[in-house]
C-alpha positions in Angstrom: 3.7 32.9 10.2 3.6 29.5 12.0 6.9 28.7 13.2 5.4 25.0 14.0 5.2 24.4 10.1 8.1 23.1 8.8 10.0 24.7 6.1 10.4 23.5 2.6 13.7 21.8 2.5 11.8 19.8 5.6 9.0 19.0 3.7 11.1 17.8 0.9 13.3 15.9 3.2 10.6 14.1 4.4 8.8 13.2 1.1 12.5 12.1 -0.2 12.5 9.8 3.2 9.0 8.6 2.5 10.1 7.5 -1.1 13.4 5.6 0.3 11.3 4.2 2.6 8.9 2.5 -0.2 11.8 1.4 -2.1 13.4 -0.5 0.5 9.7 -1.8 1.5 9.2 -2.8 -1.9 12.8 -4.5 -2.2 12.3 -6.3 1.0 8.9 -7.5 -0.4 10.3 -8.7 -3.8 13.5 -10.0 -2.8 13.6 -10.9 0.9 10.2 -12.1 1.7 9.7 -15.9 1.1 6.9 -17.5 -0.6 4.6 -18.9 0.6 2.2 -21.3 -1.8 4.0 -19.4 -4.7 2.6 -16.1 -3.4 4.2 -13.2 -1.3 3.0 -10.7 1.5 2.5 -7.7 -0.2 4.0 -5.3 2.0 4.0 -2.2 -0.4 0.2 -2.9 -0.5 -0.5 -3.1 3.4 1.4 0.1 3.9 -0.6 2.0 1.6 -4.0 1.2 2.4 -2.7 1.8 6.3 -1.1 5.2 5.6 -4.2 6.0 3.8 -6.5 5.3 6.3 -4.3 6.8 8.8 -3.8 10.1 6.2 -6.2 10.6 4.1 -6.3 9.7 0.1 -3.3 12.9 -0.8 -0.9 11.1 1.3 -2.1 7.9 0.7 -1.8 8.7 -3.4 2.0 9.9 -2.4 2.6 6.8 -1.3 0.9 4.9 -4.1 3.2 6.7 -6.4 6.3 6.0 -4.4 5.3 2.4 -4.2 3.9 2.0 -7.4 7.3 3.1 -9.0 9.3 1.0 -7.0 7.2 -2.3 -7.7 7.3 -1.7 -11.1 10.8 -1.7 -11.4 11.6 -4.3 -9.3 9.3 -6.8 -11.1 8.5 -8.4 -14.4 5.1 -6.6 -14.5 4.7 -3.6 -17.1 6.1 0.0 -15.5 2.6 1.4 -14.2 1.3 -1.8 -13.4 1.4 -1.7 -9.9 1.4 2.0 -10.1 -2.4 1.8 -11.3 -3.6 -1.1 -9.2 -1.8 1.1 -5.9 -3.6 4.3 -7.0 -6.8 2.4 -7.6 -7.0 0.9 -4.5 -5.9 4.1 -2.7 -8.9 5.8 -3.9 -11.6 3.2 -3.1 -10.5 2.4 0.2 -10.2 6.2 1.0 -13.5 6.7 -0.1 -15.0 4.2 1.5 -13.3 4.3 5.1 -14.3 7.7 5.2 -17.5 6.8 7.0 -15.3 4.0 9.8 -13.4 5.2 13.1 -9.7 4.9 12.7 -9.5 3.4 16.2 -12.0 0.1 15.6 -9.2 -2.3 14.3 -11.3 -3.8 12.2 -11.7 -1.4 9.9 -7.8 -1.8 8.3 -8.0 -5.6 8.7 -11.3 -5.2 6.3 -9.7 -2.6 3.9 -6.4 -4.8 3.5 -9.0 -7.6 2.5 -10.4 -5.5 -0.1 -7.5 -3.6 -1.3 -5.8 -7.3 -1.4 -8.5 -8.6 -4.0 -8.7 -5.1 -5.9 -5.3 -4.8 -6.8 -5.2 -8.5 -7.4 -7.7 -8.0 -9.9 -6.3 -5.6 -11.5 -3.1 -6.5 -11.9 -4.4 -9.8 -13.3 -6.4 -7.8 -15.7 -3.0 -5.8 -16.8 -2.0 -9.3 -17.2 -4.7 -10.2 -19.6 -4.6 -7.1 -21.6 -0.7 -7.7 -22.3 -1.6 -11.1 -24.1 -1.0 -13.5 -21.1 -3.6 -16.5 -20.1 -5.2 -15.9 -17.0 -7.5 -18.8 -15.7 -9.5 -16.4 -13.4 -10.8 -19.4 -11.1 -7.4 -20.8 -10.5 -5.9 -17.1 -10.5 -8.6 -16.7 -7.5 -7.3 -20.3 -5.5 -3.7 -19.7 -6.4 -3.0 -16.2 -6.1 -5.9 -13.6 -4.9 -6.7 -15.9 -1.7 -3.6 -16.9 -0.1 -1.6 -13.8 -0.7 -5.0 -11.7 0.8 -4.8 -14.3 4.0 -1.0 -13.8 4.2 -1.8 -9.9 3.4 -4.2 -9.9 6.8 -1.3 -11.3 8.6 0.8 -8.2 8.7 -2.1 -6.0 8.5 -2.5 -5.0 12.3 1.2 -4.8 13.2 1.9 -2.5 9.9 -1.0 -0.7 11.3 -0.5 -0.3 14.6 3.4 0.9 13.6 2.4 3.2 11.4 0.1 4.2 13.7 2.6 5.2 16.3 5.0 7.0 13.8 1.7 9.3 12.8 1.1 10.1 16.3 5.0 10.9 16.1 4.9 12.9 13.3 1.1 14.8 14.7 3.3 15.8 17.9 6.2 17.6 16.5 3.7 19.6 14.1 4.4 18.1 10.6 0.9 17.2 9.8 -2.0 19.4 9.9 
């Protein structure tokens, strides 16, 4: 047996960690973060598409979940809302970075840009289906646009954290 591998109660420690991590990112996001042209940095967001291009789509779902959850408490939007636009985005992005090096920066600047719009999209969608007016061409202007610009913003720094605490987490033997 691998005594590098971590046990259980490790594994779960850390997954329990992980979620109170996305919680406070998420309460940060909806409560401390200001606006800015009515929109807010999606945090939750930019930390999922990192950690999934710095993990792979299992971890990256993980943390869709965790995230998901925790948006959809915190805000007015229906429960799995957020959940389904995180999960969404978790899978195209995973699929489609597959074929990019994780070391060319641009490559999570680029996948923030299109998870940004996806999960806009979506959620306006949710939105639409649940009886509420969208105009779809001020929805793009007022919305998808400045909060992808101020998404790009934090992109590289999230990513370049994360990043670090991967390497972290590569060296003591928790991930494969």
């Amino acid at each position: 047996m691998d005594n590098r591998r971590p046990k259980w109660e490790q594994r779960a420690l850390h997954q329990v960690s992980c979620a109170t991590l996305l919680l406070m990112v998420a309460l940060v996001q909806t409560e401390l973060t200001p606006d800015f042209w009515h929109v807010r940095i999606n945090v939750v967001l930019v930390v999922v598409v990192c950690w999934t291009l710095l993990r792979g789509v299992e971890a990256g779902m993980r943390w869709a979940l965790y995230g998901g959850l925790a948006l959809g408490l915190l805000t007015p939007l229906p429960l799995g809302a957020h959940l389904l636009s995180l999960a969404l985005v978790v899978l195209v992005i995973g699929g489609l970075a597959e074929a990019y090096p994780r070391d060319n920066l641009l490559v999570p600047t680029l996948c923030v840009v299109g998870g940004s719009i996806l999960e806009s999209t979506i959620l306006a969608l949710v939105q639409r289906v649940g009886g509420a007016g969208v105009s779809w061409l001020g929805y793009l202007w007022m919305i998808m646009l400045p909060e992808t610009l101020l998404n790009v913003l934090v992109a590289l720094p999230l990513y370049m954290t994360l990043r670090g605490l991967d390497r972290r987490d590569r060296r003591r033997g928790w991930v494969a």
